[in-house]
N, C-alpha and C positions, 0 to 999 in steps of 0.2 A: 470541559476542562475545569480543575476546580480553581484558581487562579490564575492572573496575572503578571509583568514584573510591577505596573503600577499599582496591582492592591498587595505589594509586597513587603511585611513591618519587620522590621529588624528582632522584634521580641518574639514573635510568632514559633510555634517548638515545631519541631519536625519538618522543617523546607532550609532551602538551601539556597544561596543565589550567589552565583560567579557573577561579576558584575564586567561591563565593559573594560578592555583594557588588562583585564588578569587574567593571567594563564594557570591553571591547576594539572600537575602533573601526578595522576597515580588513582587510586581508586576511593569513591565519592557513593554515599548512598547516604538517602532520607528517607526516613518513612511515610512521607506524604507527600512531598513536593522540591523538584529541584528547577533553578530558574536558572536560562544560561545565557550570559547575554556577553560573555565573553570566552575564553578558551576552557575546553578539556581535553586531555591525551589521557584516557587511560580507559578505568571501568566504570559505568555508571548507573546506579540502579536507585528507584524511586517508585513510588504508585503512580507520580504523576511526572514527566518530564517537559517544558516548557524552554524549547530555544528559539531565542528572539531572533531578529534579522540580523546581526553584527556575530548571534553565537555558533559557535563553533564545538563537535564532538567529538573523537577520533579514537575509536576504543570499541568496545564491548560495551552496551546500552539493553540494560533487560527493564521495562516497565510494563505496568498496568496498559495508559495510558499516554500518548504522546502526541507536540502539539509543537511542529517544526514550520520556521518560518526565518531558521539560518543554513545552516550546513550539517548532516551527521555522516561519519563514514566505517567504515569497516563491519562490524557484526551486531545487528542490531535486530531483540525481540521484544515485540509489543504485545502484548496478551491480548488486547482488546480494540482500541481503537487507534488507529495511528493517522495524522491529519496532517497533509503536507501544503504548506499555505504557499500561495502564487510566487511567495521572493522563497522559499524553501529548496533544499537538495538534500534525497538520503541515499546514499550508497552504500554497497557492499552485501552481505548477505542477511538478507530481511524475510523477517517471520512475524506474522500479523494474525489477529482475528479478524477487524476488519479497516479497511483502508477508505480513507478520503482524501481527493487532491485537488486544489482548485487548480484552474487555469495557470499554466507557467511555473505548476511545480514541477519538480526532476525529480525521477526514481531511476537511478541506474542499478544493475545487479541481479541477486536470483532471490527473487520474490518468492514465500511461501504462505499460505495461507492456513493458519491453526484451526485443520477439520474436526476436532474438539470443539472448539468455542463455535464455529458457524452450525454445527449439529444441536450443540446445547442451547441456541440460542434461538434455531427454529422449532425444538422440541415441544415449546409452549405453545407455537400458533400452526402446529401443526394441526393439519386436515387432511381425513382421509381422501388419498388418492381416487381420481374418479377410473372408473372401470373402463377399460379398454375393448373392447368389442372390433374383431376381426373378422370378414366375409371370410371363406374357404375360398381359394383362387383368385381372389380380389387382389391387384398391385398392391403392394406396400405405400402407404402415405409418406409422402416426402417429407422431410422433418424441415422448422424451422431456416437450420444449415443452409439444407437440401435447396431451396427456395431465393433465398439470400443470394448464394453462390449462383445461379439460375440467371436472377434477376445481372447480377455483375457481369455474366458473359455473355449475356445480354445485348447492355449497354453499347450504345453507339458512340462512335468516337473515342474509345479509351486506348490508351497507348498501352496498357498491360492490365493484367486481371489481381485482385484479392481475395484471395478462399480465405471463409472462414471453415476452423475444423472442434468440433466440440470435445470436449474427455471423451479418451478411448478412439477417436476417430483415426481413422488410415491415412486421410488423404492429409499431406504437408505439400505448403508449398515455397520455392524457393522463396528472395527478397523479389520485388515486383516494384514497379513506378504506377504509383495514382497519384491522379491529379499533380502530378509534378515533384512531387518529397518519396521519399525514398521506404519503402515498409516492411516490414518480415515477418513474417509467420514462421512459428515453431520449423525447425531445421530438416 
């Protein structure tokens, strides 16, 4: 992230800071940096957007990057990296490149990941695929999944099971009890 609200100078061009205590209604954009560390209702767009723990978003949020550690809600797209810090909440409809969230952060909504940017961004360290070599008659090799789910129905003493299911897979399974909290896999 490329600032702050403390290395943030009043003379500085292109950034923006709602400051504790103000509420901004209506539509707000910088060409470098907005800092929120009080209210916005509306639209907000920036390269970089920084909301502090007291800030607040409630709008439509398109940026580069983002760096939550108050609350944002409703429709929000991050091109690049969106980092949700342990006192953070983002909800509503979220589109990212790529996501980090420490401990205790909240994502609630329909999460989408921008398969543009995670393509273009593996396209440099890409390596070619190793060859795959199949006996004639030989069982299928279990996948990862395969394995995982295996090991879990396994397990002794569990009050209910959790599949996992990869892209494209068949198997869904209802909401299940592990370990005591409550979990759901795709519907």
């Amino acid at each position: 992230m490329a600032k702050n609200a403390m290395d943030f100078r009043p003379e500085e061009e292109n950034v923006a800071y709602i400051g504790a205590g103000v509420t901004f209604k209506g539509e707000i954009s910088a060409s470098d940096l907005i800092i929120v560390d009080g209210a916005i209702e509306g639209d907000v767009s920036a390269r970089v957007i920084q909301v502090g723990q007291g800030g607040v978003i409630r709008g439509k949020v398109s940026a580069t990057e983002a760096d939550v550690s108050g609350w944002i809600s409703d429709h929000i797209e991050i091109k690049q990296l969106l980092v949700v810090r342990a006192t953070g909440r983002v909800e509503g409809k979220i589109t990212y490149g790529e996501i980090e969230l420490e401990k205790g952060a909240v994502i609630a909504g329909e999460l989408t990941a921008i398969e543009d940017y995670r393509a273009a961004k593996a396209a440099p360290a890409a390596k070619p695929a190793a060859e795959r070599v199949e006996i004639a008659g030989a069982p299928p090799k279990p996948s990862s999944i395969d394995r995982i789910n295996e090991a879990v129905r396994g397990a002794k003493g569990a009050k209910g099971a959790l599949y996992l299911a990869a892209a494209g897979d068949e198997k869904r399974v209802a909401t299940r009890t592990l370990l005591g909290r409550k979990t759901s896999s795709g519907g």
